[in-house]
PDB file as gemmi writes it, atoms N, CA and C in Angstrom:
CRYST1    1.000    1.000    1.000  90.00  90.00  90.00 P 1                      
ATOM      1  N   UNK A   1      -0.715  -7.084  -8.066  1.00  0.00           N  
ATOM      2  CA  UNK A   1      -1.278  -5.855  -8.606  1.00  0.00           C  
ATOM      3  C   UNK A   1      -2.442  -5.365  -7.733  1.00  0.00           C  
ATOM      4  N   UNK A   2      -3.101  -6.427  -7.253  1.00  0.00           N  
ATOM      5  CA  UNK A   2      -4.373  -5.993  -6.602  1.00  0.00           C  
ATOM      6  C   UNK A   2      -3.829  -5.559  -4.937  1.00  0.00           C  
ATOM      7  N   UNK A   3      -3.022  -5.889  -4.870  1.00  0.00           N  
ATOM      8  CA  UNK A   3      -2.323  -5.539  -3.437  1.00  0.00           C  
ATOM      9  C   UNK A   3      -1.889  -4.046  -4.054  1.00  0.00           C  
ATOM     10  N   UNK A   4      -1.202  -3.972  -4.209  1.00  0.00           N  
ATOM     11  CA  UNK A   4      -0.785  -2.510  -5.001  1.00  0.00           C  
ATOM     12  C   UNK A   4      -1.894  -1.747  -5.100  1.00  0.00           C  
ATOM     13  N   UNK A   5      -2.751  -2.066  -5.673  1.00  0.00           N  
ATOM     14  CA  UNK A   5      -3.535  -0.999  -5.597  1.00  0.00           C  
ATOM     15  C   UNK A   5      -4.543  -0.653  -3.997  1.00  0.00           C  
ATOM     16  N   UNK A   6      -4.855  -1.498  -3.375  1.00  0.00           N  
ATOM     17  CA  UNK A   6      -5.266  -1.352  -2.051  1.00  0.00           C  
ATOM     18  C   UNK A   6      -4.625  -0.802  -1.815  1.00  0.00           C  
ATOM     19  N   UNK A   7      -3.204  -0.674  -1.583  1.00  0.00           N  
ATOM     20  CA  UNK A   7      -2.360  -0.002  -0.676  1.00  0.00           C  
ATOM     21  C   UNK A   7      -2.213   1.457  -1.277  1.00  0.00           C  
ATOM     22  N   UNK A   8      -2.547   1.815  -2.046  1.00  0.00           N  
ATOM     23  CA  UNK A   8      -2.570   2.768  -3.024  1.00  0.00           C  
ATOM     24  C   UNK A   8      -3.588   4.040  -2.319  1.00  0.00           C  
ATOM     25  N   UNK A   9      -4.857   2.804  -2.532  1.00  0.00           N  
ATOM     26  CA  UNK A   9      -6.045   3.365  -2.398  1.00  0.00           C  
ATOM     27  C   UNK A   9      -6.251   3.825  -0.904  1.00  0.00           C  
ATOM     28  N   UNK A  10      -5.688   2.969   0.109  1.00  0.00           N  
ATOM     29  CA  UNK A  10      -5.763   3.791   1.640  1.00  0.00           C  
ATOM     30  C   UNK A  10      -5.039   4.394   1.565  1.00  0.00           C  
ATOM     31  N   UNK A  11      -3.675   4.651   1.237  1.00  0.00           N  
ATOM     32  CA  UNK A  11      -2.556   5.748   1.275  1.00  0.00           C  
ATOM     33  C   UNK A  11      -4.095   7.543   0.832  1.00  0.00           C  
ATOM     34  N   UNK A  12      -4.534   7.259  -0.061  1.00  0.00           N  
ATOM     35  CA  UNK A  12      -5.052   8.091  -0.514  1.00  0.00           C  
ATOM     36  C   UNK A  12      -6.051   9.023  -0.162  1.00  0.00           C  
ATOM     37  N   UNK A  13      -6.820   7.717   0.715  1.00  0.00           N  
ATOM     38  CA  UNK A  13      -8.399   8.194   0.639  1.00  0.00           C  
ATOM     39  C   UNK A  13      -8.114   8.690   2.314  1.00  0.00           C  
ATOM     40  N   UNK A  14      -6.582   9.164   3.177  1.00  0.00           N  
ATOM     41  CA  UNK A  14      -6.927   9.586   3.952  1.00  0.00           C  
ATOM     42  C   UNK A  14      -6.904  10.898   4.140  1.00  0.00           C  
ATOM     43  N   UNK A  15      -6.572  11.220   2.683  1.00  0.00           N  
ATOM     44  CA  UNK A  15      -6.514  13.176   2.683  1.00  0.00           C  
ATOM     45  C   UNK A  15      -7.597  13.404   1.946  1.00  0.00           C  
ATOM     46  N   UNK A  16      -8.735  12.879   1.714  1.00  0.00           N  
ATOM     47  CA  UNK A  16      -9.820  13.444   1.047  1.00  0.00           C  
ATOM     48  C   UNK A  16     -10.907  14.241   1.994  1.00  0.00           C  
ATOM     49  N   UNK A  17     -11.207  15.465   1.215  1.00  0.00           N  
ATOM     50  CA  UNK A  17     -11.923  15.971   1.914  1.00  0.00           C  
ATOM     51  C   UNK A  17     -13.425  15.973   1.495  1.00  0.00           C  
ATOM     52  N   UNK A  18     -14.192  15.481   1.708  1.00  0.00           N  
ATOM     53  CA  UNK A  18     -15.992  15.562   1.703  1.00  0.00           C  
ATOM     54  C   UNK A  18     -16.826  15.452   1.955  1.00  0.00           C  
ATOM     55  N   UNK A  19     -17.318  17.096   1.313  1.00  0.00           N  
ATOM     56  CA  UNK A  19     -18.237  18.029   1.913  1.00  0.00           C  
ATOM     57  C   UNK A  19     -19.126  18.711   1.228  1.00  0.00           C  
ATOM     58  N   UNK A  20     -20.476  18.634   1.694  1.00  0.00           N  
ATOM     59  CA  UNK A  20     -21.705  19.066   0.736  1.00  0.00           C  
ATOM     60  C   UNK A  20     -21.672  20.901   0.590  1.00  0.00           C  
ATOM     61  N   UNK A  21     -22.375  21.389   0.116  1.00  0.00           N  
ATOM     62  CA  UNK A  21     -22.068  22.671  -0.086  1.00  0.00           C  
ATOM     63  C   UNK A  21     -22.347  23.114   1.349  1.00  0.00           C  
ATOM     64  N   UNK A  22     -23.849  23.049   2.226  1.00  0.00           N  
ATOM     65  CA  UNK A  22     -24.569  23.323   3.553  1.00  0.00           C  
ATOM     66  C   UNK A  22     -23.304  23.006   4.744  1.00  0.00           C  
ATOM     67  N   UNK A  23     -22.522  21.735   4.585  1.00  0.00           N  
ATOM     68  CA  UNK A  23     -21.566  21.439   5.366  1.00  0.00           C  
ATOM     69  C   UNK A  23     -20.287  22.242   5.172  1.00  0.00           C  
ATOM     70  N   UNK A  24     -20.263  22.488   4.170  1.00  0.00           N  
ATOM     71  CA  UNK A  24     -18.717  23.458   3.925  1.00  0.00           C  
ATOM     72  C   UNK A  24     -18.887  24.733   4.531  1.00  0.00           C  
ATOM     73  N   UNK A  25     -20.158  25.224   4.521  1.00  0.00           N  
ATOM     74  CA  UNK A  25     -20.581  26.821   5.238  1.00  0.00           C  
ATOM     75  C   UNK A  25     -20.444  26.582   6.532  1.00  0.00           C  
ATOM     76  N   UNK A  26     -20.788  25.724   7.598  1.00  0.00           N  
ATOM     77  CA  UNK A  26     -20.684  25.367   8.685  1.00  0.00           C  
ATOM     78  C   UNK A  26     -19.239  25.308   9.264  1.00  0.00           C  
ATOM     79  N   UNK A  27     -18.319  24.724   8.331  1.00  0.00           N  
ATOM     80  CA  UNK A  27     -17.057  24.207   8.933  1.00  0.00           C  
ATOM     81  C   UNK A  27     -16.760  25.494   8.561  1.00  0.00           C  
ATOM     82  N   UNK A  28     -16.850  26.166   7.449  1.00  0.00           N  
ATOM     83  CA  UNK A  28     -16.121  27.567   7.597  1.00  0.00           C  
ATOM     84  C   UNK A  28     -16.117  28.397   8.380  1.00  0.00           C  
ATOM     85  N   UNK A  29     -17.207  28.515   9.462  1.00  0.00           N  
ATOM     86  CA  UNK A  29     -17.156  29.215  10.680  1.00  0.00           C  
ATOM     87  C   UNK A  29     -17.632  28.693  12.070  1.00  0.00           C  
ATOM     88  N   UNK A  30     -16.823  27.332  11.762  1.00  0.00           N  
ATOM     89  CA  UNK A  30     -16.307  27.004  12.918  1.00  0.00           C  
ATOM     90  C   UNK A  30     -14.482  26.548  13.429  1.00  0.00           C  
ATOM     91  N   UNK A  31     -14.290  25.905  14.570  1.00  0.00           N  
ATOM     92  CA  UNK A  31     -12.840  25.223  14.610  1.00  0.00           C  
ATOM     93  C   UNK A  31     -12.535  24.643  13.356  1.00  0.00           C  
ATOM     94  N   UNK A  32     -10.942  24.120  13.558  1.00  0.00           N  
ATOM     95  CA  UNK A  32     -10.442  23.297  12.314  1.00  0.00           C  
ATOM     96  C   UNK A  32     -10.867  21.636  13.052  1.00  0.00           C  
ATOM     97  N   UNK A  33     -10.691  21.179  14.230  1.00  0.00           N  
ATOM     98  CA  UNK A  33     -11.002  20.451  14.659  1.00  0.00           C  
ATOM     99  C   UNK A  33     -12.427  19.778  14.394  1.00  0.00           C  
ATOM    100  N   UNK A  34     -13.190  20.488  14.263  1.00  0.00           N  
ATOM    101  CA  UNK A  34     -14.646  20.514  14.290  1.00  0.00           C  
ATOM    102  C   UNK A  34     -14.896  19.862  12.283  1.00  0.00           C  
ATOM    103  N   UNK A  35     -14.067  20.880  11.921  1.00  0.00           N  
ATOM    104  CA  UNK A  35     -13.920  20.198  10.328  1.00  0.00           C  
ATOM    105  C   UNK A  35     -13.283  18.788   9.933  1.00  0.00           C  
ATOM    106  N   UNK A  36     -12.382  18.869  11.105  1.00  0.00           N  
ATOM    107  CA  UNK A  36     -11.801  17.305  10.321  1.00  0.00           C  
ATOM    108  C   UNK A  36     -12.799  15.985  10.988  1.00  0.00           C  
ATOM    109  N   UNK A  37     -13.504  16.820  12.372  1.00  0.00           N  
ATOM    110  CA  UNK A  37     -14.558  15.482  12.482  1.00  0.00           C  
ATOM    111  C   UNK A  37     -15.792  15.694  11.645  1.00  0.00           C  
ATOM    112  N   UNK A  38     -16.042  16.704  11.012  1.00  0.00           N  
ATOM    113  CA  UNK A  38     -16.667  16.366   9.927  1.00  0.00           C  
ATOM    114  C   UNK A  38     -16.857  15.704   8.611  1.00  0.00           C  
ATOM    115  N   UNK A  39     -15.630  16.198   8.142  1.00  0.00           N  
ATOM    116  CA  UNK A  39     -14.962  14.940   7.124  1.00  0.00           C  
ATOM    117  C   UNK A  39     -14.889  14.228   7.688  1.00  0.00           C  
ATOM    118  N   UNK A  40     -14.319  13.612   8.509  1.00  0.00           N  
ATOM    119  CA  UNK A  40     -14.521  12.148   8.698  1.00  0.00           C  
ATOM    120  C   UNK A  40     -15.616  11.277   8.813  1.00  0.00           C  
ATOM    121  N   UNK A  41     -16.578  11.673   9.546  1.00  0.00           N  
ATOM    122  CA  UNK A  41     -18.180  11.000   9.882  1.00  0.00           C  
ATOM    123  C   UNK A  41     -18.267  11.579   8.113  1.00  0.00           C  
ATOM    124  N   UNK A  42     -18.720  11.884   7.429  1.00  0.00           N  
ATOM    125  CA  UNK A  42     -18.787  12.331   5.832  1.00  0.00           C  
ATOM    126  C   UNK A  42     -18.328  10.949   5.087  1.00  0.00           C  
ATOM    127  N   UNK A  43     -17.030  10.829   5.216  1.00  0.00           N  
ATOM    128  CA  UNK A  43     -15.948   9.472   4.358  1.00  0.00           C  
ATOM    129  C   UNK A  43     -16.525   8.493   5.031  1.00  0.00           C  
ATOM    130  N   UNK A  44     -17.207   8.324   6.467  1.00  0.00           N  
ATOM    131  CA  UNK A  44     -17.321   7.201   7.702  1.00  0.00           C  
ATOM    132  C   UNK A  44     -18.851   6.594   6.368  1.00  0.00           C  
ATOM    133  N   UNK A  45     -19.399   7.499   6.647  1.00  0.00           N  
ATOM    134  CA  UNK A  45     -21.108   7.864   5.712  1.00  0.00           C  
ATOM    135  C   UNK A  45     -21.185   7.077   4.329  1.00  0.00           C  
ATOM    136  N   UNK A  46     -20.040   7.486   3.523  1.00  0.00           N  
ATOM    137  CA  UNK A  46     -20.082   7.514   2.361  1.00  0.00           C  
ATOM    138  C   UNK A  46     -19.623   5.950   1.874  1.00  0.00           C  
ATOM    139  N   UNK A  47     -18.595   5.497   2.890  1.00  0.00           N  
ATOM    140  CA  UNK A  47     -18.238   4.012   2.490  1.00  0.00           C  
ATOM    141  C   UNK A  47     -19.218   2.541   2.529  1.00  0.00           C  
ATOM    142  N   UNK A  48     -20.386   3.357   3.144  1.00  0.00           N  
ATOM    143  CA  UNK A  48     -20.862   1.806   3.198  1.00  0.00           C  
ATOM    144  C   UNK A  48     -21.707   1.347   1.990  1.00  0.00           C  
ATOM    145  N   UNK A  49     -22.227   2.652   1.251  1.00  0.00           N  
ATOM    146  CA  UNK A  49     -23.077   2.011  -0.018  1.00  0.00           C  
ATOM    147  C   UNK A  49     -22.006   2.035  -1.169  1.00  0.00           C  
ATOM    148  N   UNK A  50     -20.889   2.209  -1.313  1.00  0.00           N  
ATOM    149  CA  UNK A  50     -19.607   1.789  -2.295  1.00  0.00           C  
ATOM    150  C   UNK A  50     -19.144  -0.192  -1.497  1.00  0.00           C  
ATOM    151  N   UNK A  51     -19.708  -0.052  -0.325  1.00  0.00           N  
ATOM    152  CA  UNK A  51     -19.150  -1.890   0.120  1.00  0.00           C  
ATOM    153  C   UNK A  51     -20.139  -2.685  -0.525  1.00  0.00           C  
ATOM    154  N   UNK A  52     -21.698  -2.143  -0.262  1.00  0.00           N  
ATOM    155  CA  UNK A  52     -22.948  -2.836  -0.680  1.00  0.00           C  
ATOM    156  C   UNK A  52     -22.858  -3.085  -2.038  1.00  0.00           C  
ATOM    157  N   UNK A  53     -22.400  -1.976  -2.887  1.00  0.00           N  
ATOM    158  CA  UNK A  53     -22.584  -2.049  -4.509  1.00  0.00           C  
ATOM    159  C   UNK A  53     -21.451  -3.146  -4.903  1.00  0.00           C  
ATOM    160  N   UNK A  54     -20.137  -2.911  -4.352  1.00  0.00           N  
ATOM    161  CA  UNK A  54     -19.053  -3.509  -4.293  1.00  0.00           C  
ATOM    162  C   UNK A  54     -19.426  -5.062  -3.974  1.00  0.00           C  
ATOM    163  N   UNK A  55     -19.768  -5.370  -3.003  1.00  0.00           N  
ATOM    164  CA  UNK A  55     -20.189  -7.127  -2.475  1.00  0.00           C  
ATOM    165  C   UNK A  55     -20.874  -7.177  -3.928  1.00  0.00           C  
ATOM    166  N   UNK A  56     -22.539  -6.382  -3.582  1.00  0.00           N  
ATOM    167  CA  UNK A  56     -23.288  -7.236  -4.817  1.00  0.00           C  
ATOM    168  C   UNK A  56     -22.666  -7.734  -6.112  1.00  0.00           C  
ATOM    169  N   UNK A  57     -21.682  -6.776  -6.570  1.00  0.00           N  
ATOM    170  CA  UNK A  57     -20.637  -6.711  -7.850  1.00  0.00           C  
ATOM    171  C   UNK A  57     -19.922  -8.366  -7.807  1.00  0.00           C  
ATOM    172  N   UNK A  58     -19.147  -8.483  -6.709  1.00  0.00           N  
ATOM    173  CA  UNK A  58     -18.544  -9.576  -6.594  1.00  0.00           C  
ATOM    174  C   UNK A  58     -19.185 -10.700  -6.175  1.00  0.00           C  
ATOM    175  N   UNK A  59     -20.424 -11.071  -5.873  1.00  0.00           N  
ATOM    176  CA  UNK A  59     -21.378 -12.461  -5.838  1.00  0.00           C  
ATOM    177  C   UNK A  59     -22.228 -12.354  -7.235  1.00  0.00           C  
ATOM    178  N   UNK A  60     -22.649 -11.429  -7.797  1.00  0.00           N  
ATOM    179  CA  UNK A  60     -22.870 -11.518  -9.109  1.00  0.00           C  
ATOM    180  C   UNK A  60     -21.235 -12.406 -10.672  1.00  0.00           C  
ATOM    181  N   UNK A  61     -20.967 -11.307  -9.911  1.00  0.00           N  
ATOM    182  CA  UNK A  61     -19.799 -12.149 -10.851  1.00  0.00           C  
ATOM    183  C   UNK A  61     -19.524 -13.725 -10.362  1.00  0.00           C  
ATOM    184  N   UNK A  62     -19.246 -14.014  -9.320  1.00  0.00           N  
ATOM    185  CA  UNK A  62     -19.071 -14.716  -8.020  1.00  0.00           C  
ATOM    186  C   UNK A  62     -20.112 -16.315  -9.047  1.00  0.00           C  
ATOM    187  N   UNK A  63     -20.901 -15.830  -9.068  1.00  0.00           N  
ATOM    188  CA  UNK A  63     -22.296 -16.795  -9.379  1.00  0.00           C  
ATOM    189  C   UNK A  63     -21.960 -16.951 -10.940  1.00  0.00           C  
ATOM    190  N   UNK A  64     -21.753 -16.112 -11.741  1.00  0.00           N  
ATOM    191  CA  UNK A  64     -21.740 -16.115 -13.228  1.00  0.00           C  
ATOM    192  C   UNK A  64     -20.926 -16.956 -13.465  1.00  0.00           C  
ATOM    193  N   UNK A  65     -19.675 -16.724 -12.974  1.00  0.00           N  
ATOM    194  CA  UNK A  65     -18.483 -17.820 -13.197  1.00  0.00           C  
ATOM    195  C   UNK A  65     -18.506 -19.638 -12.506  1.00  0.00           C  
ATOM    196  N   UNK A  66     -19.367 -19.508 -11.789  1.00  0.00           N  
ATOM    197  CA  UNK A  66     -19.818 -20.965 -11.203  1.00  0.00           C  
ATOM    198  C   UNK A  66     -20.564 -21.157 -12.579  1.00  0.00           C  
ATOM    199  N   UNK A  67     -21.879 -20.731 -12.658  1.00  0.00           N  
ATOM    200  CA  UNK A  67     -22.827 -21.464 -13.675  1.00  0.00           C  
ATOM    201  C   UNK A  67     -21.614 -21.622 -15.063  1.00  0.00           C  
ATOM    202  N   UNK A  68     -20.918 -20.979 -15.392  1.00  0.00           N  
ATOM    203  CA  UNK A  68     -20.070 -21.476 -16.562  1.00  0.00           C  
ATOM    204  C   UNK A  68     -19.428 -22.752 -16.582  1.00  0.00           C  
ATOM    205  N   UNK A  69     -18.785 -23.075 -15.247  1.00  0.00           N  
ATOM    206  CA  UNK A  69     -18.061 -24.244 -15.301  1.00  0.00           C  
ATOM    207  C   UNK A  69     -18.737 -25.565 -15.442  1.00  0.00           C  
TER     208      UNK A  69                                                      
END                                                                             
């Protein structure tokens, strides 16, 4: 199941587009090229404090379930 959903989740997250309001005015008058390296450095940006929250999540739990046993 948890495989399933990874595979899910990259299938997905490579058509997302996001963009702050200041950045959307910019890409609108510029290339399309210029937009998709924007989204990208944007998604590049955005993943690392969803890994940080994510780790801490799983050594918290990680630890809870040791002290039980």
């Amino acid at each position: 199941m948890k495989k399933l959903l990874v595979i899910i989740l990259i299938i997905f997250t490579s058509s997302i587009d996001a963009q702050c309001a200041m950045c959307k005015a910019v890409v609108e008058s510029s290339s399309a090229s210029e937009a998709e390296g924007l989204n990208t450095g944007i998604l590049y940006l955005m993943i690392f404090p969803y890994l940080l929250v994510g780790t801490l999540f799983y050594l918290i739990i990680k630890r809870r379930r040791k002290n039980k046993i």
